[in-house]
C-alpha positions in Angstrom: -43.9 14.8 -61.1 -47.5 14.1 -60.0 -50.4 14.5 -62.4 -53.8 14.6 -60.7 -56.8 15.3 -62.2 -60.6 14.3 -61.8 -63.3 13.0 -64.1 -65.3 15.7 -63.9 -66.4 16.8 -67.4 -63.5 19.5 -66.5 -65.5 21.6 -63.9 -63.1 23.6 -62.1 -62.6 22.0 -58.7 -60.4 22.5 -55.4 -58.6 20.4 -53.3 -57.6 22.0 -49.5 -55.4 21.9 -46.7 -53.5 25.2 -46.5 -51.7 27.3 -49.9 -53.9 27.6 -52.9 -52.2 27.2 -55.5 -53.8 26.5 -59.6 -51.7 23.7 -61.2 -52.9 23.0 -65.1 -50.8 19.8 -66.6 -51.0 20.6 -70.1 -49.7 20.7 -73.6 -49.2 24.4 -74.8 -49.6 27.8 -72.3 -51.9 28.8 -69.7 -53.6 25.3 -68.8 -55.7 23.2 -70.8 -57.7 20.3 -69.8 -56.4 19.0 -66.8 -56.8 22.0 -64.4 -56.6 21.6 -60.5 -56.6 23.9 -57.7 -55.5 22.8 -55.0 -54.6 23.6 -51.2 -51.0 22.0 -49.7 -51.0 21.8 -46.0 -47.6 19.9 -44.0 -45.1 19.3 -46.8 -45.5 22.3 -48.9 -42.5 23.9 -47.9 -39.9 23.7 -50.6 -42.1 23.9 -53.2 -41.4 25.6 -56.2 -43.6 28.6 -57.4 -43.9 30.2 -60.4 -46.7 32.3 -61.8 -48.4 32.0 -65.2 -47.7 29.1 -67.8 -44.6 27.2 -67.4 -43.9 27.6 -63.4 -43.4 24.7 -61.4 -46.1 24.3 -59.0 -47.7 27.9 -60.4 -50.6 30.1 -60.2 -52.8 30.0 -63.5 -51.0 26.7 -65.1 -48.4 24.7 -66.7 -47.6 23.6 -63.0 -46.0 20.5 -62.0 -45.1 19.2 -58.7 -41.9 17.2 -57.4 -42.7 16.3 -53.9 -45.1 13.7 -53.9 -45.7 13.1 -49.9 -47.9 16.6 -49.9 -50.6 14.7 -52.1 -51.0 11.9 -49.1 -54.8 12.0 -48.2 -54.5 13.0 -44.7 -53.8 16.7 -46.1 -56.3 17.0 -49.0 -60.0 17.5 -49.4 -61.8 17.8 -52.7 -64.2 20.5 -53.6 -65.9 21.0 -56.9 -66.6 24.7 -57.6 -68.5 25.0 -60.9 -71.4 26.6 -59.0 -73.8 24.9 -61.1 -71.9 25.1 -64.4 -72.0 22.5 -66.7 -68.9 20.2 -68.6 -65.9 22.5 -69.6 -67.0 25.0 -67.5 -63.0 25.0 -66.0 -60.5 25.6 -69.1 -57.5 27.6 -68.5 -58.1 29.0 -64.8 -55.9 31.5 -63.2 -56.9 32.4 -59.8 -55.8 35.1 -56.9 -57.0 36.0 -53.1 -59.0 38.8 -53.2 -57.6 39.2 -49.2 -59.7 42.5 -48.7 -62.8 40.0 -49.0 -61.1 36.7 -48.0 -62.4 35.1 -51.2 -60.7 33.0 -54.2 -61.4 34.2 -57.4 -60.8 31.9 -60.2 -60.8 32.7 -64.0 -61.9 30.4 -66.6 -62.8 30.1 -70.0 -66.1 28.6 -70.3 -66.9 26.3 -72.7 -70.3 25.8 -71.5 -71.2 29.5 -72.2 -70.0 29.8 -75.6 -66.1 30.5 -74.3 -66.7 33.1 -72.4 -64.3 34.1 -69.5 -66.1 33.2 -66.0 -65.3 34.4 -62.5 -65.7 31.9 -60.0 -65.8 33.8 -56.4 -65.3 31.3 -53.5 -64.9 31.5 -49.5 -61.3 30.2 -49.1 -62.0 26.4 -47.8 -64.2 26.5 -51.3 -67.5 26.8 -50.3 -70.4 29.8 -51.4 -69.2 29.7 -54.7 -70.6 31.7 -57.1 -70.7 31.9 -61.1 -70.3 35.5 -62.7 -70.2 36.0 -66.7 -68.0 38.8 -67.4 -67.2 38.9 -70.7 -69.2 42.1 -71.3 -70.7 41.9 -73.9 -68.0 40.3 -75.9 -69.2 37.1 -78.0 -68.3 33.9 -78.3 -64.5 32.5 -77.8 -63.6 35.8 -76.0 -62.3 33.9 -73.1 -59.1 32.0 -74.1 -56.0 31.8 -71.5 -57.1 34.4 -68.9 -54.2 35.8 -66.6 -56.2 37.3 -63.8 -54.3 39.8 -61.4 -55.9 42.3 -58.6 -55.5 45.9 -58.8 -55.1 46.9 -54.9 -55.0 50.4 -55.0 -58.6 50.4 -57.0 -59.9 47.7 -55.9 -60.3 46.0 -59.2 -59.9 42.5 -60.6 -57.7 42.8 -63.9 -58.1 39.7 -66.5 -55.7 39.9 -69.5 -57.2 37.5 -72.7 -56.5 36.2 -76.0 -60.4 37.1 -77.3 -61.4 35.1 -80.4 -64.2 36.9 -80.6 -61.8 39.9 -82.1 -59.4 38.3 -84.4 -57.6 37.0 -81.4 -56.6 40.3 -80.1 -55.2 40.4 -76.0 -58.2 42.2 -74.4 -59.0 43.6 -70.7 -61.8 43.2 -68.4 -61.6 45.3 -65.7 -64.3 44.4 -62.9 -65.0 44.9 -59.0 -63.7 42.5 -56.9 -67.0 40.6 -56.8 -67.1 40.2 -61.0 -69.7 42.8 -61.6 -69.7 45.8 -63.4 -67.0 44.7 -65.9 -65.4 46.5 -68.9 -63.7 45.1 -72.6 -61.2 47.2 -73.9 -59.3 46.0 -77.0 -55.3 46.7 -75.5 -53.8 45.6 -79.1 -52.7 48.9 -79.9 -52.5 48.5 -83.5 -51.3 45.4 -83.6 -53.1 42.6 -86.1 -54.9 39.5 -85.7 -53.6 36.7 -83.0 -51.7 39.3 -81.3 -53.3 38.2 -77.7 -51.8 34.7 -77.4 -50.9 33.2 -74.3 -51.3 36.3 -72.6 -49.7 37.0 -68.8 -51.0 40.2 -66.8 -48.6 41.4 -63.8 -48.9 45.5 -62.0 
């Protein structure tokens, strides 16, 4: 297993080749301090994938990774993506291809805005990144361990959370693909306090 990480203050950052893929080497779910996300070019192939916390080599943390010739330098490039955001800006990302717009979008919670979730909307080789708040209107700690997914058929980006800023209660933002225009609704349904943790969203 390979552990890389950067000295960044824990701005999210990319490395590129080929594949993204999100790979947070952590103690506990979705990704904690030591959050990467990387691109494999030649020597990818027998990976193994697994979303959410816990896969190996996975989209949105917990990843590890057993082949250690696909981290040679010929096939990686580094690429900080914090689009101006300052330390601890990258906790906890989860990130999908918005392939209607050919852009990454990466989730975070954002330490340096109160722990807010953050979308982080990228070109694919990491470049034009920009920095959208979309915790609407929710208030601080509403942006632990977000599980982002797309909604194709509406054209929506779906991010699942654990929101502290509601006794810890799993909450949805639904926004456009380009992280405006975003919605909270509370999807406890009855249930009590700390009922959002570690949460995972799939369609």
């Amino acid at each position: 297993m390979i552990r890389d990480s950067q000295p960044d203050g824990f701005a999210p950052f990319l490395r590129f080749a080929a594949v993204v893929i999100i790979s947070g080497f952590t103690q506990g779910c979705g990704g904690h301090i030591e959050h990467d996300a990387f691109t494999i070019g030649d020597g990818a192939a027998g990976t193994s994938s697994g979303v959410g916390s816990g896969g190996s080599a996975g989209l949105g943390g917990g990843g590890m990774v057993s082949q250690p010739n696909i981290w040679d330098p010929p096939c990686m490039s580094y690429t900080d993506i914090a689009a101006g955001q300052g330390t601890g800006s990258g906790y906890f990302p989860s990130a999908v291809i918005d392939s209607t717009n050919t852009k990454l979008l990466v989730i975070t919670r954002n330490d340096a805005n109160s722990n807010k979730p953050a979308l982080f909307r990228c070109n694919l080789d990491g470049t034009g990144c920009a920095y959208t708040d979309i915790s609407a209107g929710q208030g601080s700690i509403s942006g632990y361990g977000p599980s982002a997914v797309i909604d194709m058929i509406n054209a929506k980006l779906l991010v699942v959370i654990y929101n502290g800023a509601n006794s810890g209660k799993p909450a949805l933002y639904r926004c456009n693909l380009d992280g405006t225009g975003c919605m909270f609704t509370d999807i406890s349904t009855g249930q009590g306090p700390g009922s959002g943790a570690c949460p995972s969203a799939v369609i």
